[in-house]
C-alpha positions in Angstrom: 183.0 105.2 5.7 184.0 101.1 6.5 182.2 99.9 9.6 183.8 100.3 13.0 184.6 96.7 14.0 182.6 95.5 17.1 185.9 94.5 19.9 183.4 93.2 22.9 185.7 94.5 26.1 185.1 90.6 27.5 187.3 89.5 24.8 190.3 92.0 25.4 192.0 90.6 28.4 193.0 87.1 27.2 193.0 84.4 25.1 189.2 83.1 23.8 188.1 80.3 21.7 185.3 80.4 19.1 182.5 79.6 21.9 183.2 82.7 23.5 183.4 85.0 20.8 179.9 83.7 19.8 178.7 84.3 23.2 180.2 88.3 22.8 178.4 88.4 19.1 181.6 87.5 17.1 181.4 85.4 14.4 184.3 83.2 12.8 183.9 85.7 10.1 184.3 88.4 12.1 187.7 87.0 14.0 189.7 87.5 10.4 189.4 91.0 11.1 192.2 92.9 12.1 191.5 93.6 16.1 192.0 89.8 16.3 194.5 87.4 15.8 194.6 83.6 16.0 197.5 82.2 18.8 196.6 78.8 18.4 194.2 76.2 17.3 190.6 77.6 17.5 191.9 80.4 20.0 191.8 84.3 19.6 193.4 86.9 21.5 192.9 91.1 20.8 195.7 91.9 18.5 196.9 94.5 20.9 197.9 92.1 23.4 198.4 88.4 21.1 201.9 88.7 21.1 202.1 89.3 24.9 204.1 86.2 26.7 201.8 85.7 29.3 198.8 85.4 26.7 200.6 83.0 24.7 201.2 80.9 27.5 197.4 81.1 28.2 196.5 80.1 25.4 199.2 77.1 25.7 197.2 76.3 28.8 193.9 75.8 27.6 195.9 73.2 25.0 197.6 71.4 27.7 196.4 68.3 29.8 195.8 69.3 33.0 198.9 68.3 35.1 201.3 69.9 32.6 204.0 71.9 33.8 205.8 74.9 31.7 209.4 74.0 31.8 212.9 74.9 30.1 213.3 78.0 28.5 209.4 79.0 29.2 209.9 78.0 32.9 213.2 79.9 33.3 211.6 83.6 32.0 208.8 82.9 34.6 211.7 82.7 37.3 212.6 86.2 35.6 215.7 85.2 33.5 216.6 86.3 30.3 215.2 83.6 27.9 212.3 83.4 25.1 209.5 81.7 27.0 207.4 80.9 24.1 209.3 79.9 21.0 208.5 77.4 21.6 206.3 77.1 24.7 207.6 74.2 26.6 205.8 71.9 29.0 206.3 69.0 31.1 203.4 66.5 31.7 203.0 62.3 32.8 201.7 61.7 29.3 202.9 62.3 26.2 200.9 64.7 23.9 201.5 65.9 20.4 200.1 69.7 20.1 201.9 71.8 17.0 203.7 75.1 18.1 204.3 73.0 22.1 207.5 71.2 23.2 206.1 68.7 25.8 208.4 66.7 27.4 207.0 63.4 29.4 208.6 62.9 33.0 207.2 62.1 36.1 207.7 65.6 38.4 208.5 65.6 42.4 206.1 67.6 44.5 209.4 69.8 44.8 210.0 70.2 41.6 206.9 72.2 41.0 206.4 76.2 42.0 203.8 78.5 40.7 205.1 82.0 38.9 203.0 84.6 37.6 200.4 82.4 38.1 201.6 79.4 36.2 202.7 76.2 37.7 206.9 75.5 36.4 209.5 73.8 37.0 211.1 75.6 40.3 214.6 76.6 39.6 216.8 73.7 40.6 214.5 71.9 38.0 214.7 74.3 35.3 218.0 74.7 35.6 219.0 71.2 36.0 217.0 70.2 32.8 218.7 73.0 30.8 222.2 71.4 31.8 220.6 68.3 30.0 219.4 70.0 27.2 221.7 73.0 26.0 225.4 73.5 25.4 227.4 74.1 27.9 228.2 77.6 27.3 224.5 78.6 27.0 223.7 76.4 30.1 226.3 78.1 32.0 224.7 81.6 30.8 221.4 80.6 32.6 223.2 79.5 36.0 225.4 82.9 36.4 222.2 84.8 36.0 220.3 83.0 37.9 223.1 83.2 40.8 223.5 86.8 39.7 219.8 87.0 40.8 219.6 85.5 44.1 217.2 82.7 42.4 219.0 80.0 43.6 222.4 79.0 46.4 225.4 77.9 43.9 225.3 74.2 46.5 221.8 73.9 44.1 223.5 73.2 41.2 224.7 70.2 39.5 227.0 68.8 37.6 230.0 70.9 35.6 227.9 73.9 34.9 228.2 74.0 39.2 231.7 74.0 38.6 231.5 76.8 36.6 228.8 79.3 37.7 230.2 82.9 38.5 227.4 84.7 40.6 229.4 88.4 40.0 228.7 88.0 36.4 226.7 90.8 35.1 225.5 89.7 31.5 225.0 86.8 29.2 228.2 87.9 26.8 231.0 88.5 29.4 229.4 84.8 30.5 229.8 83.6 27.2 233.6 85.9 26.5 234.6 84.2 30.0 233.4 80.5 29.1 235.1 80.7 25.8 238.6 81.6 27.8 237.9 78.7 29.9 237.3 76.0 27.4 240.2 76.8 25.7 242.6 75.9 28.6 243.5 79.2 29.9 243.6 80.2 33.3 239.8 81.2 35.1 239.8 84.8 35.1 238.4 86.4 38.1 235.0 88.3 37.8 233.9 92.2 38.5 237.1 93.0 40.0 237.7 96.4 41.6 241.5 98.2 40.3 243.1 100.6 42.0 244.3 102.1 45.0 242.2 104.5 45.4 239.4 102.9 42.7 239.6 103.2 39.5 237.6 101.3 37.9 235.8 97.7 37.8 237.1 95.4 35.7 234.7 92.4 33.6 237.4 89.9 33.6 241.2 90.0 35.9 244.3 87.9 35.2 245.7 89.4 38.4 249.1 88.0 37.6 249.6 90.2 34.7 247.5 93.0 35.9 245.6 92.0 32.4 241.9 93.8 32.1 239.1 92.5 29.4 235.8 94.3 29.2 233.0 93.4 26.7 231.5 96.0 24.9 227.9 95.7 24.7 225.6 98.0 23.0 225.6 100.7 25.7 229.2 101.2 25.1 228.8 103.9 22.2 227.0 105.6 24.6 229.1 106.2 27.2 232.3 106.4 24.9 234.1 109.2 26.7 233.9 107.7 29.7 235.3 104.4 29.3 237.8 106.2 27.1 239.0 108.1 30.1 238.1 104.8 32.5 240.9 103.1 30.1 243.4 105.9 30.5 243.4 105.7 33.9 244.0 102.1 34.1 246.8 102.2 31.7 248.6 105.3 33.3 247.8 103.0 36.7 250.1 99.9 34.8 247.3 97.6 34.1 246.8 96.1 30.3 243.5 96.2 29.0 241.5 94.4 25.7 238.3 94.7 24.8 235.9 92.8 22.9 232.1 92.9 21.5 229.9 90.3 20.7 231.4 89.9 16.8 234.8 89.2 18.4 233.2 86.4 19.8 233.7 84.5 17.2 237.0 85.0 16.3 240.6 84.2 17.7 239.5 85.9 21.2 241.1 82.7 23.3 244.5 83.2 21.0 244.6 86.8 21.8 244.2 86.5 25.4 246.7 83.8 25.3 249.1 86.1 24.0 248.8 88.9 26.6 249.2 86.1 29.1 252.1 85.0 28.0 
């Protein structure tokens, strides 16, 4: 019968380096066995808990220089929006510092610029979103602002530039975001956002061209399950005279704008 490897309970909770394990009785040796797993240089975590965001970005954080700030994408999940925090982890610090697996930006910070969430100091929100304006396209940057509007996270006055301009707070997920930005950019009309059809109601449309009564949902991936329904949902808003299309995130790549244009016109 193979040993039973020796997993100290000290060593469980978070990230270690190799002085620690010694002082629990591991050895290097020891930390290539499977309850372990290496996040970084010289640093350990439990493998039930390595891939864990908030260990990674402990770990990051014994790697850091001490006024660094997560920021971007890592700074946006701990405001609680829908973003990879940790591929990679990025930071913000005075210096510049070269650490494989980090993306550290150097920039001087405001005292306003900096929050603490989840118990890391970021980039508060206006910040984070403000430097993903700079950084991503503007479809994707636009993305972050209507969920971070959707989510009460910030006043629509605190943002900047054309993704202010563009920001719908109703929005309710990152594709009809992305189905309504792709409308925009291709010169058609803004639709208007989680409308309400019908007198009574009917139903709650994604995206309204009130002009000609013109309905388009996005289909995500909860759609097959509630099939009947928005198969009846439909019927009713046809029998009511409204025109409806509907799209999934494959049609995103395709003609959508020319197909829209057409029901416009």
């Amino acid at each position: 019968m193979a040993p039973v490897p020796r997993v100290p309970v000290e060593l469980t909770t978070g990230p270690f380096d190799l002085v620690e394990a010694r002082r629990n009785g591991l050895s290097r040796a020891q930390l290539l066995g499977a309850s372990w797993k290496r996040i970084g240089p010289g640093i350990y975590a439990s493998r039930a808990i390595a891939d864990q965001p908030l260990v990674q970005l402990q770990a990051a954080m014994r790697r850091l220089p001490g006024d660094a700030v997560f920021s971007g994408r890592t700074a946006a999940w701990l405001h609680g929006l829908d973003q990879h925090p940790c591929s990679p982890v990025e930071a913000t610090c005075l210096r510049t510092a070269h650490l494989s697996g980090l993306a550290i930006r150097r920039c001087r910070l405001g005292r306003d610029d900096i929050v603490l969430r989840k118990g890391f100091r970021a980039t508060s929100i206006v910040r984070t979103l403000a430097d993903l304006e700079r950084r991503l396209p503007l479809i994707e940057a636009v993305v972050v602002a209507d969920e971070a509007l959707h989510k009460r996270l910030l006043r629509p006055d605190q943002l900047r530039g054309r993704v202010a301009e563009l920001a719908e707070p109703a929005t309710e997920s990152p594709m009809e975001s992305r189905l309504r930005m792709i409308l925009v950019l291709a010169g058609l009309p803004r639709p208007r956002v989680q409308v309400s059809l019908g007198d009574p109601f009917i139903a709650r449309a994604d995206l309204y061209y009130p002009d000609k009564r013109l309905v388009i949902e996005y289909d995500g991936g909860t759609h097959r399950d509630s099939l009947a329904a928005d198969n009846r949902r439909q019927n009713r808003l046809i029998n009511a005279g409204f025109k409806i299309l509907r799209f999934t995130a494959s049609d995103l790549t395709s003609d959508v704008a020319g197909i829209v244009r057409r029901a416009l016109s």
